[in-house]
PAZAPA-4460 file (N, C-alpha, C; in steps of 0.05 Angstrom, whole numbers, plus 32768, in hexadecimal, padded with zeros to 4 digits):
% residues 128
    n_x    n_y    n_z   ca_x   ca_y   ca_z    c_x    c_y    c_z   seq   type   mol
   7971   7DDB   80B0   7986   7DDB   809D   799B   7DC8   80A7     1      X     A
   79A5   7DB5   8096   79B6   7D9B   809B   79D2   7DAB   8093     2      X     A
   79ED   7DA9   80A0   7A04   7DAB   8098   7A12   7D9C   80A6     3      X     A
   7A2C   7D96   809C   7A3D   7D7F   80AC   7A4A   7D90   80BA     4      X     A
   7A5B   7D7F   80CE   7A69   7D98   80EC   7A79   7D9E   80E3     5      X     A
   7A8B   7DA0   80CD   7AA3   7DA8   80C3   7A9B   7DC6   80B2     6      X     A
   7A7E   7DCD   80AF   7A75   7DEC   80A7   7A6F   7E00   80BB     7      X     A
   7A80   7E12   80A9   7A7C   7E32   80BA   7A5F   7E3C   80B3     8      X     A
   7A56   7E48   80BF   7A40   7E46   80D0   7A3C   7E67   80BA     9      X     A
   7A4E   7E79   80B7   7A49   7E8D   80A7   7A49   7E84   808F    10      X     A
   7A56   7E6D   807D   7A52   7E66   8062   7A36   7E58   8063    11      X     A
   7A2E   7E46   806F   7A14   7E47   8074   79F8   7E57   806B    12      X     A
   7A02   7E68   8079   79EE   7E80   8076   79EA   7E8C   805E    13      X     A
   7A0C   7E8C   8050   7A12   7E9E   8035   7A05   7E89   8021    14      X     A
   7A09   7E6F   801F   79F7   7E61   8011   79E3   7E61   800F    15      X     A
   79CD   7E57   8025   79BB   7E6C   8027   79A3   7E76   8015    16      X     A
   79BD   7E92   801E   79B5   7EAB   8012   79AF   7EAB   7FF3    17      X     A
   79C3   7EA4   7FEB   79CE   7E9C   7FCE   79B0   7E8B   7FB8    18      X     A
   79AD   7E76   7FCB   7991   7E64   7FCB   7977   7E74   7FC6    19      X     A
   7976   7E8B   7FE1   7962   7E8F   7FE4   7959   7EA8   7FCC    20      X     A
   7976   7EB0   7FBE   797E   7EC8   7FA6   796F   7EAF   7F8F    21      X     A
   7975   7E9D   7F91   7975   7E90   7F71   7953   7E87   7F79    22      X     A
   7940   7E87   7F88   792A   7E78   7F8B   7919   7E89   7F83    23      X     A
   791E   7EA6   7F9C   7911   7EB9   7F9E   7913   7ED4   7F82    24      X     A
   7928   7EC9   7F82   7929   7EE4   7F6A   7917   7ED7   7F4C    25      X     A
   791A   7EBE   7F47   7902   7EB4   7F37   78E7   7EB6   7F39    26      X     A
   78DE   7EAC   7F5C   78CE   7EAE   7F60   78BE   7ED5   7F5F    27      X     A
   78D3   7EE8   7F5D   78D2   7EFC   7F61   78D2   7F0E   7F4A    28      X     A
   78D6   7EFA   7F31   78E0   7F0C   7F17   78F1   7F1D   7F19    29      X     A
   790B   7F1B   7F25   7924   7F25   7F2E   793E   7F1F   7F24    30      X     A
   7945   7F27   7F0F   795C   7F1F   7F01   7971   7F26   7F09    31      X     A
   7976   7F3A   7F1D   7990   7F46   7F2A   7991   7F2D   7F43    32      X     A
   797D   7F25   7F4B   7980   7F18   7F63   7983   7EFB   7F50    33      X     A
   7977   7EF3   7F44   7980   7ED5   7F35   79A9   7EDB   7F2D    34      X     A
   79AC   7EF0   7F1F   79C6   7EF4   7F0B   79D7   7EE9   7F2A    35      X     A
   79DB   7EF6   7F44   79E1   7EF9   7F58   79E8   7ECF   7F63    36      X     A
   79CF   7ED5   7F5B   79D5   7EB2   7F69   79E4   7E9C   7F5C    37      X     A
   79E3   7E9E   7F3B   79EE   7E8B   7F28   79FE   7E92   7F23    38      X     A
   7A0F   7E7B   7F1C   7A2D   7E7C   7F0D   7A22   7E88   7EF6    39      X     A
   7A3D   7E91   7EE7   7A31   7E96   7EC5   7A3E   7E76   7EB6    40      X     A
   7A45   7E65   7EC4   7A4F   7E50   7EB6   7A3F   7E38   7EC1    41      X     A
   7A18   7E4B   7EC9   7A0E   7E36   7ED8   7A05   7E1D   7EBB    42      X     A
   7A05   7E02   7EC8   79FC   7DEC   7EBB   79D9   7DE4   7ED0    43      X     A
   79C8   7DE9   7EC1   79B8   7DE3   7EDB   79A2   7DCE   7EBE    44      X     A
   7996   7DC1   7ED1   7989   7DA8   7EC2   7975   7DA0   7EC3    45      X     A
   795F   7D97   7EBE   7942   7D89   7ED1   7946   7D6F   7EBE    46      X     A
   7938   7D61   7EC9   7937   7D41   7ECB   7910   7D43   7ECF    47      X     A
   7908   7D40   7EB7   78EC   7D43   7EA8   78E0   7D38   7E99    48      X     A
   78C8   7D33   7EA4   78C0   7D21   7E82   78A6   7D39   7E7B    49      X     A
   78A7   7D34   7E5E   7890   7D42   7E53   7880   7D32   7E46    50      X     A
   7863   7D35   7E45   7853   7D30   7E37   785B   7D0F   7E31    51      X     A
   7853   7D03   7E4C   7859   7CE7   7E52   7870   7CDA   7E4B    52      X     A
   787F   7CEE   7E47   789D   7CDA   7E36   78AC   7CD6   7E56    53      X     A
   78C0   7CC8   7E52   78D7   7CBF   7E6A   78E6   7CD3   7E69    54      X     A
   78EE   7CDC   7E84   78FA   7CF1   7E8B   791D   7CF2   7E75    55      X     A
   7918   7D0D   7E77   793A   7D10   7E65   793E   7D33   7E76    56      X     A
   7958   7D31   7E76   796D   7D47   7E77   796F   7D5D   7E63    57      X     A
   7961   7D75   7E6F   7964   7D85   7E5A   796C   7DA4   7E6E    58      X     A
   7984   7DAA   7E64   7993   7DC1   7E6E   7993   7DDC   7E66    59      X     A
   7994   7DED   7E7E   7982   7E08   7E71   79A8   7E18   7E86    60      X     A
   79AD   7E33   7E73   79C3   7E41   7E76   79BE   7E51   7E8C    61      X     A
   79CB   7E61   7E9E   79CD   7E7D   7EA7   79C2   7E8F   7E9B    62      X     A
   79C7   7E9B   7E7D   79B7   7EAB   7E68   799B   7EA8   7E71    63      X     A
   7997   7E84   7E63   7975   7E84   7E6A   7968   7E8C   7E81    64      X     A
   7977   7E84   7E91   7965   7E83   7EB4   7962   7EA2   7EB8    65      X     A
   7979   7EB5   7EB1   7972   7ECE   7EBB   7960   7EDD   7EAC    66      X     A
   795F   7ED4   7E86   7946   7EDC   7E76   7931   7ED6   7E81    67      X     A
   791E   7EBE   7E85   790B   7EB4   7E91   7904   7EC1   7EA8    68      X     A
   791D   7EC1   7EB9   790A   7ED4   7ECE   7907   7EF2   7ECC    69      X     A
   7919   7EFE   7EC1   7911   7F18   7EBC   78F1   7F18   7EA5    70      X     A
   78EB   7F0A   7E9D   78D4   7EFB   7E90   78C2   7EF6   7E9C    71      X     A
   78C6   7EF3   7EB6   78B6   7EE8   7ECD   789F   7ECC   7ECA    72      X     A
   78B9   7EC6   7EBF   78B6   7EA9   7EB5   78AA   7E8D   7EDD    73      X     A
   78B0   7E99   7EEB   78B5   7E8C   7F05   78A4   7E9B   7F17    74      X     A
   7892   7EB6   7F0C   788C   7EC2   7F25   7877   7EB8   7F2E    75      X     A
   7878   7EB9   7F4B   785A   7EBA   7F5D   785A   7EC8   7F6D    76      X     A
   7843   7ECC   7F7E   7840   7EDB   7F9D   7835   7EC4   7FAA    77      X     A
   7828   7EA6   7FA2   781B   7E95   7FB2   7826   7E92   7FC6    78      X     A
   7826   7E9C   7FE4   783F   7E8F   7FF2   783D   7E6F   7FF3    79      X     A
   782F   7E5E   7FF0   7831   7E40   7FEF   7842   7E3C   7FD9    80      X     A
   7842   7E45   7FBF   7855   7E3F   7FAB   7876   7E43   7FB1    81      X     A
   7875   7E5C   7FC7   788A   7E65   7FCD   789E   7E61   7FE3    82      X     A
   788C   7E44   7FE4   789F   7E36   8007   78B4   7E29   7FF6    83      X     A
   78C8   7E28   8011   78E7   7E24   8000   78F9   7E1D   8020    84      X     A
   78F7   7DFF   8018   7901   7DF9   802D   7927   7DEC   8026    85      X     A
   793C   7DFA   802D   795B   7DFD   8021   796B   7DE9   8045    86      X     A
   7973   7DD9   8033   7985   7DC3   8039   799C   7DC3   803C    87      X     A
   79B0   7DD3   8047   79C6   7DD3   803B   79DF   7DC1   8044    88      X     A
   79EC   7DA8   8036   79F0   7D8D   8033   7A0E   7D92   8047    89      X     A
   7A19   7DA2   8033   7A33   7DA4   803F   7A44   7DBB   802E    90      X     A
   7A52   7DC0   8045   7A6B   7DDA   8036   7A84   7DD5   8034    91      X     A
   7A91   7DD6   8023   7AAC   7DD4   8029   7ABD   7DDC   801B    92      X     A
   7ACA   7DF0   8028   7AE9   7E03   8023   7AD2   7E18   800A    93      X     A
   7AD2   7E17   7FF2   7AC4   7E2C   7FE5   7AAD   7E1E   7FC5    94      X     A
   7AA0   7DFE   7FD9   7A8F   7DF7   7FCF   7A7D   7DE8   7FE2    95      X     A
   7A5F   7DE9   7FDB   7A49   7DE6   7FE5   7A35   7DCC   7FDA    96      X     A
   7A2A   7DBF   7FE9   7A09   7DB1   7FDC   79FC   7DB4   7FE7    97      X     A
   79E4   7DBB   7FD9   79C6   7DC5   7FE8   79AC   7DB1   7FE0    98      X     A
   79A8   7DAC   7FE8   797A   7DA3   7FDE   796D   7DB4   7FE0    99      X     A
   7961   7DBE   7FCD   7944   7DCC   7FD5   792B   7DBF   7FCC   100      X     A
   791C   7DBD   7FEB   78FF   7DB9   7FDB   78EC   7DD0   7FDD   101      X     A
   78E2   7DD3   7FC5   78CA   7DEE   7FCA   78B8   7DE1   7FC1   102      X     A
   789F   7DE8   7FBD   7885   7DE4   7FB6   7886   7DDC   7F95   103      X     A
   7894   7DEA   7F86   7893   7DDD   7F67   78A7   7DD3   7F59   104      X     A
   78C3   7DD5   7F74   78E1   7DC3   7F66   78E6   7DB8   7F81   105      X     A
   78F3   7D99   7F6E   7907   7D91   7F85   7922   7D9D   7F74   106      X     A
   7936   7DA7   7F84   7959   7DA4   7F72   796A   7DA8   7F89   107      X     A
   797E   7D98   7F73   7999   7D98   7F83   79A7   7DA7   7F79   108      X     A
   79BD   7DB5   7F88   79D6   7DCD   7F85   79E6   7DCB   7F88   109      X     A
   79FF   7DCF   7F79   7A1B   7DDA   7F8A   7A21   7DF6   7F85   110      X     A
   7A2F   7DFC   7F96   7A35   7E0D   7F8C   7A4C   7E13   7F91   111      X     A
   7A62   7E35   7F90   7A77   7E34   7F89   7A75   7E58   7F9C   112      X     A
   7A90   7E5A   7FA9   7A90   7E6F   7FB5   7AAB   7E76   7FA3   113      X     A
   7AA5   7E8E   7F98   7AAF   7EAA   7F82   7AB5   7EB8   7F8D   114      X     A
   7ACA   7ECC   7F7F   7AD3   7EEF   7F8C   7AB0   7EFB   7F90   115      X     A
   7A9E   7EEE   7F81   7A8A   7EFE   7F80   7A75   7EF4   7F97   116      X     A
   7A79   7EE6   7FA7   7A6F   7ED6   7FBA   7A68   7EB1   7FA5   117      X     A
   7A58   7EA8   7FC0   7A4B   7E8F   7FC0   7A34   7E91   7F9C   118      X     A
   7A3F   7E7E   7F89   7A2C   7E7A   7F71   7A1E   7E61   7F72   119      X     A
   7A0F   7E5C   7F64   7A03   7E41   7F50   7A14   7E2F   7F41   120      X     A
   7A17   7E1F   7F40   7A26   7E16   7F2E   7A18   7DFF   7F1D   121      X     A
   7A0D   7DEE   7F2E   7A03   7DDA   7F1F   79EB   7DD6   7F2C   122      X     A
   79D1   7DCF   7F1E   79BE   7DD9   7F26   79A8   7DB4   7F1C   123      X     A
   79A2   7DA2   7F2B   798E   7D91   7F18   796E   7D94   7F27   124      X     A
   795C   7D93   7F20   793E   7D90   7F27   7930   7D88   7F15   125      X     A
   791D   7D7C   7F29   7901   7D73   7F22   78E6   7D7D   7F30   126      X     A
   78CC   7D75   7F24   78B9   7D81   7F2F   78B7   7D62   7F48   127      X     A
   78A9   7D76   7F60   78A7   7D5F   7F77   789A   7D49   7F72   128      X     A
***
């Protein structure tokens, strides 16, 4: 895990955590653990092409993400699908950037530390 020297070493961790709420709880069909990790004012995005067209931007809500996975829209047990390797760029004062690469997303994060802890805020991916 990459952070610059100017991060506390416990926000760190709380990011993280937060990460490992929003990956796993999909991966998990876990909507308390997804609700947990996203903002409700998340903007999250993929950068996609379908059915040979050139990639476009198409944005999916907080609502969606926590329907889908209580849907189990995301679940697996493969542990190979379920490697998740979290980056976290830099912290500072009560915002974050992360990379994750796992096995079926690359995305980038910020996120935003709340009364409610560390959220999602902005969310973009692609497939690797």
């Amino acid at each position: 895990m990459d952070a610059n020297e100017d991060t506390v070493p416990d926000s760190v961790a709380e990011v993280t955590r937060t990460v490992e709420d929003y990956y796993l709880g999909w991966y998990d069909a876990d909507p308390d653990r997804m609700r947990r990790a996203i903002h409700p004012d998340l903007a999250k995005r993929s950068h996609v092409s379908l059915e040979g067209q050139p990639p476009r931007v198409r944005p999916v809500t907080s609502t969606q993400m926590i329907g889908w996975t209580e849907e189990g829209e995301g679940r697996t047990s493969d542990p190979a699908e379920r490697r998740l390797e979290i980056i976290v760029d830099e912290v500072h004062d009560t915002i974050a950037s992360v990379r994750v690469r796992a096995a079926l997303y690359v995305e980038y994060l910020h996120l935003a530390r709340t009364a409610d802890g560390w959220r999602i805020v902005n969310a973009l991916w692609q497939h690797p």
